[in-house]
C-alpha positions in Angstrom: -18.4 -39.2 10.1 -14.8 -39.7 10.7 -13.8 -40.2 7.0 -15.6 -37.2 5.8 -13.8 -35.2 8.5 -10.5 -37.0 7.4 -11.3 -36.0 3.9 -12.0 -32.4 4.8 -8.4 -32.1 6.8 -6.3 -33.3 3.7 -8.2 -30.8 0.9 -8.0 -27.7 3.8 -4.1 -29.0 4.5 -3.8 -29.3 0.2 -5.1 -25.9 0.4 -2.7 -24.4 3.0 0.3 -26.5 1.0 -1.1 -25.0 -2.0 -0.8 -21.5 -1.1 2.8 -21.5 0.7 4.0 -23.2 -2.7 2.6 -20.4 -4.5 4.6 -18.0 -2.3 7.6 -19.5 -1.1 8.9 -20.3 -4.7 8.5 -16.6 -5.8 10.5 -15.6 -2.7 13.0 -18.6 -3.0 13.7 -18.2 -7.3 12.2 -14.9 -7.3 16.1 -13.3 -8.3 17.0 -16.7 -10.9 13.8 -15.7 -12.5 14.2 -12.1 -13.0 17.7 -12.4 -14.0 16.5 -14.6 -16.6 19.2 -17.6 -15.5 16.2 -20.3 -15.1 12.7 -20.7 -16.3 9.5 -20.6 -14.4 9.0 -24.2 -14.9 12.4 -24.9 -14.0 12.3 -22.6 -10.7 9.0 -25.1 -9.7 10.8 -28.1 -10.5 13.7 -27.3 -8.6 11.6 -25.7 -5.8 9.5 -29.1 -5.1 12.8 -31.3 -5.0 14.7 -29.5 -2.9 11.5 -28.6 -0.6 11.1 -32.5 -0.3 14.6 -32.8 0.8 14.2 -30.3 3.3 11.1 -31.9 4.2 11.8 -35.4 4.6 14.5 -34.3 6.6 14.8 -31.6 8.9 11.4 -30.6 8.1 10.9 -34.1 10.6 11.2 -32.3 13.5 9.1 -29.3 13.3 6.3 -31.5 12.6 6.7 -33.4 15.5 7.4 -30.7 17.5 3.5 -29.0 16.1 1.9 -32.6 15.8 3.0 -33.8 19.0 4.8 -31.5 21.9 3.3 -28.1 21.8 0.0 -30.2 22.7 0.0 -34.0 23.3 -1.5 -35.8 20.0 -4.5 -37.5 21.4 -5.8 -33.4 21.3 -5.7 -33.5 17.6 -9.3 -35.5 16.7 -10.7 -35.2 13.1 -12.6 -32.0 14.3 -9.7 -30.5 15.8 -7.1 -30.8 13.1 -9.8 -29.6 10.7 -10.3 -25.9 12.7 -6.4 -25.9 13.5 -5.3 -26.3 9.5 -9.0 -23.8 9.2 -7.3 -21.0 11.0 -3.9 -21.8 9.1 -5.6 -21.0 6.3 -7.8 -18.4 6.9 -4.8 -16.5 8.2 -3.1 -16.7 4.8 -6.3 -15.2 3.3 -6.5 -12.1 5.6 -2.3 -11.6 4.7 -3.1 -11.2 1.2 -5.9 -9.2 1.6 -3.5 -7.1 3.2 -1.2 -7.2 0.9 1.0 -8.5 3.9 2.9 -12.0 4.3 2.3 -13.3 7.3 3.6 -15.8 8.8 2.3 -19.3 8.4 4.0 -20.8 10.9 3.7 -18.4 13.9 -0.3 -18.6 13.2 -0.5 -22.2 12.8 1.4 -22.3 16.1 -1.1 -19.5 17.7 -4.0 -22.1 16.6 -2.6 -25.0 18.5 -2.4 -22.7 21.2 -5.9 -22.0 21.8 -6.5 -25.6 21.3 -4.1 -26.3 24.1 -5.6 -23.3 26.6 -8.6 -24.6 25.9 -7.9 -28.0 27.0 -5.1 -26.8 29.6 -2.7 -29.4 28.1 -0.4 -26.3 26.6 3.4 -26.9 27.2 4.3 -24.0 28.5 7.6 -24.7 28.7 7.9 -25.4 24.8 5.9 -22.2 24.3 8.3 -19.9 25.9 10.9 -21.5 24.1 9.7 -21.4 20.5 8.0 -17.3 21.6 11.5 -16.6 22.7 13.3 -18.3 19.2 10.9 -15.9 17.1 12.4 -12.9 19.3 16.0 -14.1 18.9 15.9 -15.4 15.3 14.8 -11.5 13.5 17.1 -10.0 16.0 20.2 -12.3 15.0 19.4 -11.6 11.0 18.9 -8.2 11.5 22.3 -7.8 13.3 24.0 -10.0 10.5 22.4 -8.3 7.7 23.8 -4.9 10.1 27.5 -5.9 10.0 27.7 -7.3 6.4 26.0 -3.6 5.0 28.2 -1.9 7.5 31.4 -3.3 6.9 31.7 -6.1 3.7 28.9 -5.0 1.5 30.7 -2.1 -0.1 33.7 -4.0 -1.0 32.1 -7.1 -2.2 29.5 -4.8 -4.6 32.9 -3.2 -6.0 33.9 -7.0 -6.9 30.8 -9.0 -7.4 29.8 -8.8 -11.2 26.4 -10.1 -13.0 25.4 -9.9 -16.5 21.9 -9.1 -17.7 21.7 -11.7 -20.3 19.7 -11.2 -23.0 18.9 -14.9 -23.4 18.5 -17.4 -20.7 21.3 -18.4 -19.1 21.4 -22.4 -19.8 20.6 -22.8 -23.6 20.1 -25.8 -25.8 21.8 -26.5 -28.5 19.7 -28.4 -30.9 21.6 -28.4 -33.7 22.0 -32.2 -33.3 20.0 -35.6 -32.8 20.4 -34.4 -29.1 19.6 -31.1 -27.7 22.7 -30.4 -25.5 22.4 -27.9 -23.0 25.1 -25.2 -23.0 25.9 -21.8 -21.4 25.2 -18.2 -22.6 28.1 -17.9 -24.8 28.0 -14.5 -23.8 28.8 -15.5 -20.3 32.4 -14.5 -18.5 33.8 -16.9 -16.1 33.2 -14.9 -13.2 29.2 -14.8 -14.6 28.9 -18.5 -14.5 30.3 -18.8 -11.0 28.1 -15.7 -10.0 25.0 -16.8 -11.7 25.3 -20.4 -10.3 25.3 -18.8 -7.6 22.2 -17.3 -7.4 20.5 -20.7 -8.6 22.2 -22.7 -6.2 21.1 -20.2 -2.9 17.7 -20.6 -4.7 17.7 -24.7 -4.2 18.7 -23.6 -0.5 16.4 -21.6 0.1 14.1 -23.9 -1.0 15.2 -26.3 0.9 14.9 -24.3 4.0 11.3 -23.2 2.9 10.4 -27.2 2.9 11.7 -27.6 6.2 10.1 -24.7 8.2 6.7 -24.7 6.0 5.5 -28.4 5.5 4.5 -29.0 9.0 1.9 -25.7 8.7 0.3 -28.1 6.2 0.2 -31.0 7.9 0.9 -31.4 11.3 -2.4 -31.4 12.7 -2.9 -34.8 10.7 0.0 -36.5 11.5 0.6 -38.5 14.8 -0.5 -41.0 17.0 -4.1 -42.2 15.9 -3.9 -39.1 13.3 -5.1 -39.4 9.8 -1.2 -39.4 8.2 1.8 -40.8 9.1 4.8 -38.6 9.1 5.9 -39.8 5.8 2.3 -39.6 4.2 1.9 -35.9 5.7 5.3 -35.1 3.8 4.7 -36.1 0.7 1.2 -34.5 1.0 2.7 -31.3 2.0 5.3 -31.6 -1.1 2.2 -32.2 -3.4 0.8 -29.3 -2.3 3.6 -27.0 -2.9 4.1 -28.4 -6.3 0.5 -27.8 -7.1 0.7 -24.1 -6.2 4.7 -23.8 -7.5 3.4 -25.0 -10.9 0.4 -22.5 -11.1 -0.3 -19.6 -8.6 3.8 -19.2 -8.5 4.0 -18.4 -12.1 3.0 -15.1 -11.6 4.5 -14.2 -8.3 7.7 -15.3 -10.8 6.8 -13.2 -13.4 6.5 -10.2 -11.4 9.2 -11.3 -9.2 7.4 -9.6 -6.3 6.9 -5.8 -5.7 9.6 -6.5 -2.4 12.9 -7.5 -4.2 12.3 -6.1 -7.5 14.8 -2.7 -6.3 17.1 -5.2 -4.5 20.3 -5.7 -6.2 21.1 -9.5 -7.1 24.2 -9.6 -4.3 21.5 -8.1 -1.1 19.5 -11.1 -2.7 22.2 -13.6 -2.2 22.9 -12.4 1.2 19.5 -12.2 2.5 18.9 -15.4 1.3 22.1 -17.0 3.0 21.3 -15.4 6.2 17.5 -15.9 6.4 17.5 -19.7 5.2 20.8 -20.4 7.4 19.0 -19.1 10.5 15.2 -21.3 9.6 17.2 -24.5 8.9 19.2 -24.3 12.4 15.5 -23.8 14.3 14.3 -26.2 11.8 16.4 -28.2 12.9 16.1 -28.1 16.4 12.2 -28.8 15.9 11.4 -24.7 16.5 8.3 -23.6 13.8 9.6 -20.3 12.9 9.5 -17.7 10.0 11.2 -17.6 6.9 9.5 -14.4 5.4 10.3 -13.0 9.1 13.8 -13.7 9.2 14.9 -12.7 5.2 12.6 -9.4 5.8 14.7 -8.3 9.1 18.0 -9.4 7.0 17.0 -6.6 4.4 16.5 -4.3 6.9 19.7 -4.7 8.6 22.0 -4.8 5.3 20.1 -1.5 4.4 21.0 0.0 7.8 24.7 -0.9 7.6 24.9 0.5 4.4 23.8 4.3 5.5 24.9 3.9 8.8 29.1 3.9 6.8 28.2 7.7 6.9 29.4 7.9 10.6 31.5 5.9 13.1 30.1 4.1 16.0 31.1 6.8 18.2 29.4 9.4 16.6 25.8 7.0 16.3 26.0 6.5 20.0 26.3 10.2 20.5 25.3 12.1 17.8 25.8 15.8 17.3 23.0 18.5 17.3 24.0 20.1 14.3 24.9 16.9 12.5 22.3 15.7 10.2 20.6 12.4 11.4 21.1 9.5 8.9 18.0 8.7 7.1 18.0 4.5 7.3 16.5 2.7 4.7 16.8 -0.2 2.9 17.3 2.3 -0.8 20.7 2.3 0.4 21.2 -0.8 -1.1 21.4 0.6 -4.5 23.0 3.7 -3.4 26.5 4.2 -4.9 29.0 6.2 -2.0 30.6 7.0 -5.2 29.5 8.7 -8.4 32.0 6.8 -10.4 31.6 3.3 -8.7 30.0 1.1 -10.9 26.5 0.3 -9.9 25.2 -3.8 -9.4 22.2 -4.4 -11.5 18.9 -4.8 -9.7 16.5 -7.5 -10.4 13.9 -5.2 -11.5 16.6 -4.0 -14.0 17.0 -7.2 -16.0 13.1 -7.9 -15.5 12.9 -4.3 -17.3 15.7 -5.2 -20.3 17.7 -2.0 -19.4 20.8 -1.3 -19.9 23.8 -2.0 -17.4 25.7 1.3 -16.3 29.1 1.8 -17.9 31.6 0.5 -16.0 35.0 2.3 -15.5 37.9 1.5 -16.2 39.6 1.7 -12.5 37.2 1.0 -9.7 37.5 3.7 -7.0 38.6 3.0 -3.8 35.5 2.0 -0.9 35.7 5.0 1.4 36.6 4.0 4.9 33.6 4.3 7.6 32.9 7.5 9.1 34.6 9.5 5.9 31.9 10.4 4.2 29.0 12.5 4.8 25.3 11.0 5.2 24.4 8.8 2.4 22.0 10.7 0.0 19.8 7.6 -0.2 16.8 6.3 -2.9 13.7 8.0 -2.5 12.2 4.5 -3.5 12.8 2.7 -0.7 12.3 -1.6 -0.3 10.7 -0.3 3.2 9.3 2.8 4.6 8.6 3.6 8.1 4.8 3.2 7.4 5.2 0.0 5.4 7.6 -1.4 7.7 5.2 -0.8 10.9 1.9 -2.4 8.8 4.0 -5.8 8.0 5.2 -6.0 12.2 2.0 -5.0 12.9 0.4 -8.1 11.0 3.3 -10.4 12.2 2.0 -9.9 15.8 -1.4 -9.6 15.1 -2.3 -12.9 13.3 -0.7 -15.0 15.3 -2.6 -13.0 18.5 -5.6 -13.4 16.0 -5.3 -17.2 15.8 -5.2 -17.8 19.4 -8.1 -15.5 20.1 -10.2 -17.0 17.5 -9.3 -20.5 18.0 -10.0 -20.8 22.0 -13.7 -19.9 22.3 -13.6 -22.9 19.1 -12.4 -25.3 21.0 -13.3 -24.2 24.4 -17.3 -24.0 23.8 -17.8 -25.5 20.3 -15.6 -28.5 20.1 
């Protein structure tokens, strides 16, 4: 009975693994993709090494921290780690019937939560700890994502340059015996260094992605008299990413996702910085914690910055009744403050073949803050009021859902 039970764990924790590959490589080479610098089959590749790395790293300690301290291990039987990856999973079905990401980690955690109530063996300690890290982390990108769109974004968009290559960006040249692998020849310096770029941020993310996101796999397996040993439950989880980053990612690449498509390249770069920067640090002081969470309040911050130029600080703090109120979106991302400024290509843009803007042949100065009147802002913006409240309202809810479905489990059942 045991070994069926074992069996059932690693094909539910292949099918978590399998879906958070499929997602988490669109989100992580979602921009190298669009912007036509790698291939889909090169994004997967790179996406699997780099997730191992960050898994048979830092990823370590979150899976001791979800295998081990959140509830002792001995609570994890073949039964138990079966519903805990069940509710894992069936939370990642109800976010895409929504149309919603939701976190994997924050329900994973709500699982093991009703395992512990139900046993009383929660550590409530840890709990208020990692509850108060999921409070602090969004509210730290957020604020980041504030004072870069409020005070470097504009300069760095004036200065920042991509090109929308027609042709991939790394070529091979098979004239020879060989095939040698060359730039775009189309390519400026400042592309290269740009376009690496975006490849590069996309290994990092992925890298944070492994770390955060392979414990959600396998945790509940791993541990003292568990089915896996930590290194087993790695490779397991890196498996199962690859499987999904190899198939069910191919079209989450090819249509970039409906989220970032209007982003331009540079918001990408920084969102990604931020948001992985912030999951690696709780990574990798053992805290489960959101990357989707954590990037999403990033772009929401670098769009308020950027309308919020409109006015000074003392005029937001006490704004005037006949001045208009700023409308505070994330369109203002690929809003220009200037007519004449040239505009940064969006991902969407290169994924659509059209043409660049004409640049100019001076660059206008970046207005100072508070010189300009409110930001006329995209109609089409990354996140609208109602949009915005339906993904927080899911990030709270299945988590709450987990916990509420998982205890009369384990209290009454198991």
């Amino acid at each position: 009975m045991v070994s069926v039970l074992a069996v059932a764990g690693i094909l539910v924790a292949v099918f978590v693994g399998f879906n958070i590959g499929g997602s988490s490589t669109g989100v992580a080479f979602g921009p190298a993709v669009g912007s036509r610098l790698v291939r889909k089959a090169t994004a997967a590749t790179l996406f699997v090494g780099f997730g191992f790395l960050g898994a048979w790293t830092v990823g370590r300690n979150v899976i001791a921290t979800m295998s081990s301290s959140i509830v002792p291990a001995a609570q994890f039987t073949p039964v138990a780690s079966v519903a805990v990856l069940f509710f894992t999973g069936l939370s990642l079905l109800v976010s895409n019937l929504y149309g919603v990401p939701a976190s994997t980690s924050m329900t994973a955690v709500g699982a093991i939560v009703g395992l512990g109530l139900a046993s009383d063996t929660l550590n409530q300690a840890l709990m208020f700890v990692i509850v108060s890290a999921w409070i602090v982390a969004p509210l730290i990108s957020f604020a980041i994502g504030l004072v870069v769109g409020r005070y470097l974004y504009p300069y760095l968009d004036r200065y920042v340059a991509f090109t929308k290559f027609d042709l991939h960006f790394i070529q091979l040249d098979r004239s020879g015996r060989i095939p040698r692998p060359h730039f775009n020849r189309n390519a400026s310096a400042q592309d290269v260094v740009g376009s690496l770029s975006v490849v590069v941020i996309g290994c990092y993310m992925a890298f944070s992605a492994g770390a955060s996101n392979a414990a959600n796999a396998v945790a509940p397996l791993v541990g003292e008299g568990g089915t896996l040993t930590v290194d087993q439950g790695v490779l397991l989880a890196v498996a199962a990413f690859g499987l999904g980053s190899f198939t069910i990612a191919r079209r989450t690449l090819e249509t970039v996702g409906d989220d970032i498509t209007e982003l331009p390249i540079l918001a990408s770069l920084i969102v990604s910085v931020v948001g992985g920067t912030v999951i690696t640090i709780l990574s990798y002081a053992g805290i489960p914690a959101s990357l989707a969470v954590s990037t999403t309040s990033t772009i929401i911050g670098l769009g308020w910055g950027r309308a919020s130029r409109a006015a000074t600080l003392a005029e937001l703090a006490t704004p005037k009744p006949d001045r208009k109120n700023l409308d505070v979106a994330t369109g203002a991302l690929v809003t220009s403050r200037v007519e004449e400024a040239p505009a940064s290509p969006t991902i969407g843009d290169i994924a659509r073949h059209e043409e660049p803007p004409e640049t100019p042949d001076e660059v206008p100065d970046v207005p100072e803050v508070g010189s300009e009147g409110p930001a006329e802002l995209d109609e089409k913006s990354l996140f609208d009021p109602s949009a915005a409240k339906r993904i927080v309202t899911m990030w709270v809810l299945t988590p709450s859902m987990a916990v509420v479905a998982s205890y009369p489990v384990f209290e009454y059942l198991l």
